[in-house]
C-alpha positions in Angstrom: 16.3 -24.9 -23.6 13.7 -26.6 -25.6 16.1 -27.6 -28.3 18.1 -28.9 -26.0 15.6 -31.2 -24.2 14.9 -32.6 -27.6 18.1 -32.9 -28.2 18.8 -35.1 -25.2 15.8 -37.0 -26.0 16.6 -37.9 -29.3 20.1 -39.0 -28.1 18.8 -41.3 -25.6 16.1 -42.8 -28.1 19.0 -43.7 -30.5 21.5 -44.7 -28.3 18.0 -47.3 -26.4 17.4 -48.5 -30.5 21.4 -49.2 -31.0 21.1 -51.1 -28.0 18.3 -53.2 -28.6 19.5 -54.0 -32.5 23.0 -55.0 -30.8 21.0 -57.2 -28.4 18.8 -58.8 -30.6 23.0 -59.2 -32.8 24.2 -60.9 -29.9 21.6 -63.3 -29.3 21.3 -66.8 -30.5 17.7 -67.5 -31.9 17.6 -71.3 -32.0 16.7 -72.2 -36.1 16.5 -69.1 -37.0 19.0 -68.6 -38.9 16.8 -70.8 -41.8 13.7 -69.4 -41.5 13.9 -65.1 -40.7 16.2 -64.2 -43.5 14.0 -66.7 -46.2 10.6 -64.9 -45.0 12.0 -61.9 -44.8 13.2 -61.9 -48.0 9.9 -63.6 -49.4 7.9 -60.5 -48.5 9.5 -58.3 -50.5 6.9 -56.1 -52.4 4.6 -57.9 -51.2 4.8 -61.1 -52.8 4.3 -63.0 -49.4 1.2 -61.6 -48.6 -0.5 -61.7 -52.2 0.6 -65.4 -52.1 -1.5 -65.9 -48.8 -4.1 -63.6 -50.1 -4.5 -65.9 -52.7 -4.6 -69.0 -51.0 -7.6 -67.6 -48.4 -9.6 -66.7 -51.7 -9.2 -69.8 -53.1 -10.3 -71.8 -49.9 -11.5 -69.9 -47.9 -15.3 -69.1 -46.8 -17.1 -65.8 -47.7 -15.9 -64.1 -44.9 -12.1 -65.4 -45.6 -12.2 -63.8 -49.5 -13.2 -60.6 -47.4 -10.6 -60.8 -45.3 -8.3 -61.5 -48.3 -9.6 -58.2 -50.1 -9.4 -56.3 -47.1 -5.9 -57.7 -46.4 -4.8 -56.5 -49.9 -6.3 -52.8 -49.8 -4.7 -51.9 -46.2 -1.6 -53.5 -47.8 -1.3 -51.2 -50.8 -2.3 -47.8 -48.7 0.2 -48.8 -46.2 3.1 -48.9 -49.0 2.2 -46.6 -50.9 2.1 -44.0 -47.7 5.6 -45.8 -46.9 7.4 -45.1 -50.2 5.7 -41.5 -50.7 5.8 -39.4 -47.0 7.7 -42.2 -44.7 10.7 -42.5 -46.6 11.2 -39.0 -47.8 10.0 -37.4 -44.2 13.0 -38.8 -42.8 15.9 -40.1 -44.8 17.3 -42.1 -41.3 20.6 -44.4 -42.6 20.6 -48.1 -42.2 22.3 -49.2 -38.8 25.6 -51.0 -39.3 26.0 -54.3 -39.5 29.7 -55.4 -38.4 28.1 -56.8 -35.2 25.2 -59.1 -37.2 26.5 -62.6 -37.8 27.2 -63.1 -41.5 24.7 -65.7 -41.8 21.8 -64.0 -41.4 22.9 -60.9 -43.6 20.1 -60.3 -47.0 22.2 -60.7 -50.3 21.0 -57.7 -51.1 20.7 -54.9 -48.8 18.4 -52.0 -49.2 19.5 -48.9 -50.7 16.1 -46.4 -49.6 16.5 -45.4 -46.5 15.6 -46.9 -43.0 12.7 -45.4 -41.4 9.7 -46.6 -41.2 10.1 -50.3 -42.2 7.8 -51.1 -45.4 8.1 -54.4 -44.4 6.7 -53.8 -41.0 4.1 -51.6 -42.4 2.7 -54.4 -45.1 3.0 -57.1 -42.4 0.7 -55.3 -40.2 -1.5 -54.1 -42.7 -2.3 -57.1 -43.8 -2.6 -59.0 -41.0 -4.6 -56.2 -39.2 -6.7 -55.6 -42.0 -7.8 -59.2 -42.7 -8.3 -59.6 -38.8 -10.6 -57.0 -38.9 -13.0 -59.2 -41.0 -12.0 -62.4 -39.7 -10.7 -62.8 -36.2 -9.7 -66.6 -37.4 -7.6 -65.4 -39.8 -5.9 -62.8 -38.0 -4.9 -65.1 -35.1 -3.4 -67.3 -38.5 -1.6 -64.3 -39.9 0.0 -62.4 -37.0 2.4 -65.4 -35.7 3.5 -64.7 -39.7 3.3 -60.5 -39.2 5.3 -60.5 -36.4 8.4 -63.0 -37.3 8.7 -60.7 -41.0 8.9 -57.5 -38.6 11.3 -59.2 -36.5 13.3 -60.3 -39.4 14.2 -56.7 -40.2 15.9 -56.1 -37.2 17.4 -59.6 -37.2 18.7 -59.2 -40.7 20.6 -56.2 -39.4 18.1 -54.2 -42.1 16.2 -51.8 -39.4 16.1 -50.1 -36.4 14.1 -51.5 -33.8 12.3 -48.5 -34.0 11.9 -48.6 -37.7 10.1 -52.0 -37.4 7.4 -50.3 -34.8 6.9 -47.2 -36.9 6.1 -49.6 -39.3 3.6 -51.5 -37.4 1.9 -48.5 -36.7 1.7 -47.1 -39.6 0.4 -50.6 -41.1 -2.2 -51.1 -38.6 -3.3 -47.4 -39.2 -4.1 -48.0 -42.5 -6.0 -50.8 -42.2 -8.2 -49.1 -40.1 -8.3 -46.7 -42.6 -9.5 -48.7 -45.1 -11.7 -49.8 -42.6 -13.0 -46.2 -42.4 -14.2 -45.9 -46.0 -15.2 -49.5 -46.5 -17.0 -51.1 -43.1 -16.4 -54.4 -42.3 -19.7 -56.7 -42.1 -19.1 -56.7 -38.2 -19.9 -53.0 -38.4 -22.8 -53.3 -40.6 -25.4 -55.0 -38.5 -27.6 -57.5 -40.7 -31.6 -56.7 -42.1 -33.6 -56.9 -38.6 -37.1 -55.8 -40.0 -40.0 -57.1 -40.1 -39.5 -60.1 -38.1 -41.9 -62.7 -38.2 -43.0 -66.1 -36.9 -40.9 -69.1 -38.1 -41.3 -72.6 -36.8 -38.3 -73.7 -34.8 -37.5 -76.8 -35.6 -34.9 -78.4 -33.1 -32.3 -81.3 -35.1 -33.9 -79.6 -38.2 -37.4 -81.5 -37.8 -39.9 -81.1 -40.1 -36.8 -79.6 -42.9 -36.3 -80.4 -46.3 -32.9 -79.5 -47.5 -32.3 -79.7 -51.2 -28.2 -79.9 -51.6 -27.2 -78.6 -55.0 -23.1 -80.2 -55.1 -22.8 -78.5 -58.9 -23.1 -74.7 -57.8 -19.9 -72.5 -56.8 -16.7 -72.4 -58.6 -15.0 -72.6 -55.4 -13.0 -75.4 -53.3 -14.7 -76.0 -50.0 -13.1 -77.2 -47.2 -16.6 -78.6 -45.4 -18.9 -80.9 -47.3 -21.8 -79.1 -46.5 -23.9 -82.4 -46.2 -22.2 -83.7 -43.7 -22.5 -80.5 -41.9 -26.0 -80.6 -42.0 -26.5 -83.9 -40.8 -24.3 -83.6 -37.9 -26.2 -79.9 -36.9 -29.4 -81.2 -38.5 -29.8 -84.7 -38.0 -33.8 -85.1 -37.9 -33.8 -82.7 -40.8 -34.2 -84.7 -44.5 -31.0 -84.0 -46.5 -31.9 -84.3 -50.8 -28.4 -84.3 -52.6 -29.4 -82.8 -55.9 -28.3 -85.0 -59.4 -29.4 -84.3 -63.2 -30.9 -88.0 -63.0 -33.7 -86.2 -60.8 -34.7 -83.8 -63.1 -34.8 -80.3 -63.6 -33.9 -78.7 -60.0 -36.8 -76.6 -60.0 -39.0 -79.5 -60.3 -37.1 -81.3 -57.3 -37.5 -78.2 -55.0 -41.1 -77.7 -55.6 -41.8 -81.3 -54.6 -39.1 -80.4 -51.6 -41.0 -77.4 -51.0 -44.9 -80.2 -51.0 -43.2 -82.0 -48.6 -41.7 -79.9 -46.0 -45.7 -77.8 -46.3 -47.2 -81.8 -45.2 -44.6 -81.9 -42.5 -45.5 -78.2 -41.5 -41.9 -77.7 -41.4 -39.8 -75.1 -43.9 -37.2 -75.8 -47.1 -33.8 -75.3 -47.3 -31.8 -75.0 -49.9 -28.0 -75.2 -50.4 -26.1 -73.7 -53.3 -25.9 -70.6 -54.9 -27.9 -67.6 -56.0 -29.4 -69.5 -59.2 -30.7 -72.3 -56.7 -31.5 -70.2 -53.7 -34.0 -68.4 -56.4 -35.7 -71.8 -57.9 -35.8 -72.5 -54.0 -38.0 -69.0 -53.3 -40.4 -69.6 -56.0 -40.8 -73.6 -54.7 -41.6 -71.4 -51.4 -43.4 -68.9 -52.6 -45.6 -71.8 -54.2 -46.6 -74.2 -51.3 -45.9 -71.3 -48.5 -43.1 -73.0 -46.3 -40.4 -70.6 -45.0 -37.1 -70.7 -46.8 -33.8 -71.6 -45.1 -30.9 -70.7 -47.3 -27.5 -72.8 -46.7 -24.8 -70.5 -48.4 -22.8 -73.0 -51.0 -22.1 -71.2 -54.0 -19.6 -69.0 -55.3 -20.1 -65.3 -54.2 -23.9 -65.9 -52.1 -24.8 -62.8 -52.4 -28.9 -63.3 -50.8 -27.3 -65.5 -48.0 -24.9 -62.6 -47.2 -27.4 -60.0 -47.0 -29.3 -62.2 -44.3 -26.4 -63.1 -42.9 -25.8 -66.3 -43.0 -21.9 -66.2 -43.6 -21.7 -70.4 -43.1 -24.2 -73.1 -42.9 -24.0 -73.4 -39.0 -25.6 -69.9 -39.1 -28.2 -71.1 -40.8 -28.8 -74.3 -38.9 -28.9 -72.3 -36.0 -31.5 -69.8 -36.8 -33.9 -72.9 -38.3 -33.6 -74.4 -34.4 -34.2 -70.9 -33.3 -36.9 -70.1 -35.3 -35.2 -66.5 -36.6 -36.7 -65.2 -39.6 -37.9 -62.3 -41.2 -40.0 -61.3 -44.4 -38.5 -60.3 -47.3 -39.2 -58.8 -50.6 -39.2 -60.4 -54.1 -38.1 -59.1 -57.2 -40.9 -59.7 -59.9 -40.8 -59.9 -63.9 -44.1 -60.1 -65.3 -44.2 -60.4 -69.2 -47.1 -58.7 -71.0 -49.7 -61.0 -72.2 -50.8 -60.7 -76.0 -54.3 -61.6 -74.3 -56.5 -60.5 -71.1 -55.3 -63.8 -68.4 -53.1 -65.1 -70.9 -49.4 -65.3 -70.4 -46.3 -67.0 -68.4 -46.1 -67.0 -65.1 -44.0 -64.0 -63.3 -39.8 -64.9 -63.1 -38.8 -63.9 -59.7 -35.4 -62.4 -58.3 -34.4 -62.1 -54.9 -31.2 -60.3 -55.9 -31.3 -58.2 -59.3 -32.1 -58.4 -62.7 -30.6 -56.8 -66.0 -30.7 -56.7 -70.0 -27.4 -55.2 -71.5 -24.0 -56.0 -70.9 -24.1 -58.3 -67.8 -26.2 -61.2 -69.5 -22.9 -61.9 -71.3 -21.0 -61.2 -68.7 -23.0 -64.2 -66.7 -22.7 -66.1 -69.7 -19.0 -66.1 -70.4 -18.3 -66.4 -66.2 -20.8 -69.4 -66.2 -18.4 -70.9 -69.8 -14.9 -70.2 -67.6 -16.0 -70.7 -63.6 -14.9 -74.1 -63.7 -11.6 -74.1 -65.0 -10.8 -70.9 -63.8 -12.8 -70.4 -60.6 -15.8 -67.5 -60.0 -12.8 -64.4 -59.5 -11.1 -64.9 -62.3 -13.6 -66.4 -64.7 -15.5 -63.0 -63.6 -12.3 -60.9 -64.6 -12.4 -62.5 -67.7 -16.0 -61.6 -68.4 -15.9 -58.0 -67.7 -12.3 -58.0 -70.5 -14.7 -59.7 -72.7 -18.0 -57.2 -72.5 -15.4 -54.4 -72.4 -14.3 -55.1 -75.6 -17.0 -56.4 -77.9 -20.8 -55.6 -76.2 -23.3 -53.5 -77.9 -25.8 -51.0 -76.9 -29.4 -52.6 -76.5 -32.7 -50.7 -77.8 -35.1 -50.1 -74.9 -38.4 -48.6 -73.9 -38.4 -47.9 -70.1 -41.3 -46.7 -68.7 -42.6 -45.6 -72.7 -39.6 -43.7 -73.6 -36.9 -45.1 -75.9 -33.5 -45.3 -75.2 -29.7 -47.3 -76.0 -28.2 -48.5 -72.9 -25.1 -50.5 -72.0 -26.8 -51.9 -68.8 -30.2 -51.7 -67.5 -29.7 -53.0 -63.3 -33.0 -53.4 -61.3 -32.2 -54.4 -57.6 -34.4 -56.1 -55.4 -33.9 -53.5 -52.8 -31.8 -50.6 -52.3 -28.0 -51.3 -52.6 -25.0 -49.5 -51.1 -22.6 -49.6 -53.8 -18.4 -48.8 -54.6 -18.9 -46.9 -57.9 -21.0 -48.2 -60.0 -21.0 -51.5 -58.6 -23.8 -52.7 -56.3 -23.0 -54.1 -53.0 -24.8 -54.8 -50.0 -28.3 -54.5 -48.8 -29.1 -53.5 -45.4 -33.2 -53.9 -45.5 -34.6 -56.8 -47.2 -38.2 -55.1 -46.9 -37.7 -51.8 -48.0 -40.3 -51.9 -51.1 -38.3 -50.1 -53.4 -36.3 -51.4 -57.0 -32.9 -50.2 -57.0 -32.4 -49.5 -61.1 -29.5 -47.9 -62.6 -29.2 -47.2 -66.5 -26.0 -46.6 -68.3 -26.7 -45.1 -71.3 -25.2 -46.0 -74.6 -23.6 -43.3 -77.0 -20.1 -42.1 -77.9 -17.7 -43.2 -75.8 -20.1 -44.1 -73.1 -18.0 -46.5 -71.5 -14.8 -44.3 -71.4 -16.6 -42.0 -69.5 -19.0 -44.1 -67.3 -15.5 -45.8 -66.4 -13.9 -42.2 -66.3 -16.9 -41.2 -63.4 -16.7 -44.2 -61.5 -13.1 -43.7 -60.8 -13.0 -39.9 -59.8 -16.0 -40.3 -57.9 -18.5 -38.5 -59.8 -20.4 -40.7 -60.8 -23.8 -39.6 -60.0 -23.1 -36.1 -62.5 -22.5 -38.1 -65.1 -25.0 -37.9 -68.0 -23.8 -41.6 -69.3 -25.5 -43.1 -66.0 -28.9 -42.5 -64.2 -29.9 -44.3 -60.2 -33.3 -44.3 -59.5 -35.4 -46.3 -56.8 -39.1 -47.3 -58.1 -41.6 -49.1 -56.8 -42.1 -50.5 -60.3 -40.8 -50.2 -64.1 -42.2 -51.3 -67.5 -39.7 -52.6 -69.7 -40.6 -52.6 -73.8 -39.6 -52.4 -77.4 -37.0 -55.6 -76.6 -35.6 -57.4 -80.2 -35.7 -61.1 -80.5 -33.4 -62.7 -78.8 -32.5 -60.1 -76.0 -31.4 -62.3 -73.2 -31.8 -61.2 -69.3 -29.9 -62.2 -66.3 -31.8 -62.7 -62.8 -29.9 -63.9 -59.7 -26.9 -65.6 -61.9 -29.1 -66.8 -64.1 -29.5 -66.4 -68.1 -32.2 -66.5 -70.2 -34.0 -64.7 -73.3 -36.1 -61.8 -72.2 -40.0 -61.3 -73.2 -40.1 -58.5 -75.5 -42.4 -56.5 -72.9 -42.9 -56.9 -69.2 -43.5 -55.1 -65.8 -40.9 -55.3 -62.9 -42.3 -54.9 -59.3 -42.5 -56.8 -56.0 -44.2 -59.2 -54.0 -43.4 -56.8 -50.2 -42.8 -59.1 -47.7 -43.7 -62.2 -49.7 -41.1 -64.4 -48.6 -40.6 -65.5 -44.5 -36.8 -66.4 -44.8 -34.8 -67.9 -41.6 -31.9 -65.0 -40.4 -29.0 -66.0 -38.2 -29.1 -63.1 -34.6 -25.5 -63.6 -33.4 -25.2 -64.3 -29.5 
């Protein structure tokens, strides 16, 4: 009796989808005839959506790359659970297509069979995926989702109910991806400590240093004019080589915004955002940061995704204290010595200084992605071990990584911060040795990293750093320079007020 209530229900399903794929046959679709069968055939394995994906990268805000990646990743679950358990599970023919007009047949029809649609399944991937980081973008990209799911069943390619199998299957997997890697709307920004800030309403009282030469990246806001129109009692400093060195500029930035009793801004990238804190640090003004460089990594961890959010917290008066990062080379005598470097982000001796250096040579030709791409190729193939003494004891590494704060990472790569304040250094060593990087590579991808004995993790307070050869360089925050052959790394807990964007 069962079977045969399933039977009859299957029968009435098919003979409802035969209907509705005649129907949609039937109808005329005013200029449609140009458009669905070109898109549909433009999204074939996923060229379509890597076109657009690349387009949001390359104009898009921090928040629109995301969406991009995030885009991409449901994308390529979604097909490949498509072409490996959807198509096999099944094995449902194509429908007929004697009663779809001629002119909106593919060229080529499909010769895997018909259910789910792949199609479907990457359309709403993507566009559910990159909606999940960006409700902008997916209000952009489902108008687009919908009409290449639609074009199946126009085309005469699918089954009505192909083309909704599809779409759920898509969507599920970019919630799935969601799942293991949570969007930034999940992850609530650093809340603690917060502390007093001046709000200063137009932005009086605020210095704002504009650095036009950081990011690799096309805008499509001139952050000037963005701060003048949310800012306009706020002083606005557009950054040129004629003024000097930048850190000379901030720090008199940073003398004039103490007179005013008002705070400094800054707006560029990591490598400015740094000169920025120490200019703070200096004259003690409160720092607003003004994401405009390439990836923004400090600005993020606040964040400050765009610079209304931070002109809105510096009328607010939102802030908090943060940590900072502190290199402090051994002097040869009792008070003698440089003065500390400082890092808001992280610091390493090894591989990455190169890595910084050759993505610095490429980022403007090539733009911060790919130049980066081209940097790891590059360290990959001809990088050596460095000689080290941490903490007294001597050792060859690839990479020596101190984090200004604990990071949540993806393998072995460092990601996101969730407490600004937390006191501790975030260090991770990969170790030098035979075939080191074949199997520090080998970990990271079948997730065992933390076994391996190529890589340590650790999370001081502080670390002494020794034993260095001339001309050892060290990157901090983006930036390059050669390393003092001995020196302490700690931090300055809570040295640093910094104004934080509290959405609603």
């Amino acid at each position: 009796m069962d079977d045969l209530i399933r039977y009859r229900l299957r029968r009435r399903l098919s003979a409802r989808d035969r209907s509705v794929f005649d129907l949609v046959a039937s109808r005329h679709w005013p200029g449609a005839e140009n458009v669905l069968p070109r898109l549909s055939r433009s999204a074939n394995h996923g060229l379509l959506w890597f076109g657009i994906a690349a387009g949001m990268w390359a104009v898009g805000s921090p928040r629109g790359r995301r969406a991009a990646a995030r885009g991409v990743a449901s994308l390529a679950l979604a097909s490949a659970t498509v072409n490996t358990v959807g198509k096999r599970s099944v094995g449902r023919a194509r429908p007929g297509i004697e009663s779809v007009p001629l002119i909106r047949q593919l060229a080529r029809r499909p010769h895997t069979t018909s259910f789910p649609s792949g199609h479907a399944a990457s359309a709403a991937a993507f566009a559910v995926g990159a909606a999940l980081e960006s409700r902008r973008w997916g209000a952009v990209l489902a108008p687009v989702a919908f009409s290449v799911a639609f074009s199946r069943v126009y085309t005469g390619v699918h089954y009505p109910s192909d083309v909704v199998a599809g779409a759920a299957l898509g969507a599920g997997a970019a919630y799935a991806v969601r799942g293991l890697v949570p969007s930034r709307t999940q992850l609530p920004p650093p809340a603690r400590p917060r502390t007093d800030a001046p709000a200063l309403p137009g932005g009086d009282g605020l210095v704002v240093v504009v650095n036009p030469s950081s990011g690799a990246q096309p805008t499509v806001t001139d952050p000037v004019r963005q701060v003048r129109a949310a800012l306009p009692k706020a002083e606005v400093v557009l950054y040129t080589e004629e003024a000097g060195p930048l850190p000379k500029v901030l720090a008199e930035a940073a003398r004039e915004a103490a007179r005013r009793g008002g705070a400094l801004g800054v707006c560029g990238g990591d490598g400015s955002v740094n000169a920025a804190a120490a200019a703070a640090l200096l004259h003690d003004v409160p720092l607003a940061v003004l994401p405009g460089g390439t990836f923004n990594h400090f600005a993020v961890d606040l964040g400050l995704e765009t610079v209304q959010d931070a002109c809105d917290a510096v009328v607010a008066g939102s802030a908090v204290r943060v940590d900072v990062g502190r290199l402090v080379p051994e002097a040869r005598r009792p008070g003698e010595g440089p003065e500390p470097v400082y890092f808001l982000n992280t610091f390493s001796i090894g591989s990455y200084p190169e890595l910084v250096r050759v993505r610095e040579r490429w980022s403007p030709r090539l733009g911060g992605p790919a130049a980066s791409l081209l940097g790891v190729l590059h360290v990959l193939r001809t990088s050596r071990p460095v000689t080290v003494r941490v903490n007294g004891r001597r050792r060859s590494v690839w990479l020596l990584f101190a984090g200004n704060g604990a990071y949540r990472s993806v393998g072995v790569a460092p990601v996101r911060r969730y407490d600004l304040a937390d006191g501790l250094l975030d260090v991770r060593i990969a170790h030098g040795g035979r075939f080191a990087r074949t199997r520090l590579l080998a970990a990271a991808l079948t997730g065992v990293l933390r076994r391996s004995p190529v890589y340590a993790a650790t999370r001081p307070q502080r670390i002494r750093i020794s034993g260095l050869a001339q001309g050892t360089h060290m990157a901090y925050d983006g930036e390059v320079a050669p390393a003092p052959p001995a020196f302490l790394i700690d931090k300055a807990e809570e040295a640093l007020t910094v104004y934080r964007h509290t959405p609603g």
